[in-house]
N, C-alpha and C positions, 0 to 999 in steps of 0.2 A: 595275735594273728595279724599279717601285714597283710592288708588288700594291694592287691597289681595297680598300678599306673592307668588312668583312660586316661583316653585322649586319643586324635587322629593321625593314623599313620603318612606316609608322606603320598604313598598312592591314592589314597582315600580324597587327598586332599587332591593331586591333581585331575582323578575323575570329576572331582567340584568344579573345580575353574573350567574344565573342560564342559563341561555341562553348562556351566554359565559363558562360556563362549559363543556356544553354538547358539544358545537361547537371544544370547545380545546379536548376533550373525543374522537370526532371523527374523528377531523383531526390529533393530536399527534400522533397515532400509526401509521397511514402513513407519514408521516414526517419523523417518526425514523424510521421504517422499510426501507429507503433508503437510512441509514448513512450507514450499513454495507453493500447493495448492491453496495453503490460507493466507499467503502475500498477495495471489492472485483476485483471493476475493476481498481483501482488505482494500487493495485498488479501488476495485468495482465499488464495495462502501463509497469509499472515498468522495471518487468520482461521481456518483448518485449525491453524494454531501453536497459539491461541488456545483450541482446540476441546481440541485434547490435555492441554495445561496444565492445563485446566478442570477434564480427565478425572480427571489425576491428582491436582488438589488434593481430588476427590472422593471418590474412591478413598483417601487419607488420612483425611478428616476427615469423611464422609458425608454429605458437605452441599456443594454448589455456595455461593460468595460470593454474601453476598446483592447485591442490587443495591446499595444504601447502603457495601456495602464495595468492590464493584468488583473491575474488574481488576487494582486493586492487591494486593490479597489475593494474588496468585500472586507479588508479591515481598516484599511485608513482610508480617507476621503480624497480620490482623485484632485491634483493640482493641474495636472496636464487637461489640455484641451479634449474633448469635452467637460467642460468641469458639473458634475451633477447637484444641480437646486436643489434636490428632492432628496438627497443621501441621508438616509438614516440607519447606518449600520451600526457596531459591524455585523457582517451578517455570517459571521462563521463563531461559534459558539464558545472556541479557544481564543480566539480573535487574535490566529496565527493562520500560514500559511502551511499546512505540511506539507513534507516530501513524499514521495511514493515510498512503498516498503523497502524499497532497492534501495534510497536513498538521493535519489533524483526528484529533481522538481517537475510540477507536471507541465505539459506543454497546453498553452492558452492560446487560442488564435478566435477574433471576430471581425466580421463575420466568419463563419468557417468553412473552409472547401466542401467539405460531408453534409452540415448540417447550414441550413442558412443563420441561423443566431451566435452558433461559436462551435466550435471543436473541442474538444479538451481529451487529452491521453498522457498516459505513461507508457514509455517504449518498455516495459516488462523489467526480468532482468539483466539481460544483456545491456541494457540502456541504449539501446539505439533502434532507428526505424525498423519495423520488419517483423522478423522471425517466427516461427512457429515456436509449439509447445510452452513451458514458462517463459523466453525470449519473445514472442508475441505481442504486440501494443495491444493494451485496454482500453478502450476508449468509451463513449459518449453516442459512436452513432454505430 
């Protein structure tokens, strides 16, 4: 006695894809709608990282890097004027500088317009000043 053939017919099979279309349809846009709300907070980390570091190169040396010396100041030891007696860093963990999530460096200013000891932001990801929504700067004050 021959048993019949299984297996899936060809409609069978596109009610499947079709089902998982719709499934990917509806879960994709929230899936991606949370990559750039956790670039946003990965900023904000950053920048808190950023803020501490800051704290402590100050706390060493009594002086914030200037702006001319940057956030590099917190891994290698300023040569430009001010040069800091007190430097014992580095004071970032990777004893690197990282870029924002976007891939942009952050922006350093001291003293700072906002804040009196230094500014410090990421223009979002549009990279540049301004914007709402994820285009937004993250900043410090």
């Amino acid at each position: 006695m021959h048993k019949g053939r299984r297996g899936f017919t060809l409609i069978e099979m596109l009610v499947v894809i079709v089902i998982i279309g719709v499934l990917a349809a509806i879960v994709a846009p929230r899936f991606f709608g949370k990559t750039d709300e956790a670039k946003v907070a990965a900023a904000k980390a950053q920048i808190e990282d950023f803020s501490m570091a800051l704290q402590s190169y100050q706390l060493d040396t009594g002086d914030f890097p200037t702006t001319q010396q940057g956030l590099n100041a917190l891994v290698v030891k300023p040569t430009t004027p001010p040069v800091p007696e007190n430097w014992h860093g580095p004071y970032m963990s990777k004893n690197t500088i990282p870029k924002d999530p976007w891939n942009n460096p952050y922006v350093y200013t001291a003293p700072g317009k906002h804040s009196p000891d230094f500014d410090l932001l990421s223009y979002g990801k549009d990279g540049k000043p301004g914007g709402t929504g994820d285009n937004a700067d993250i900043t410090n004050y």
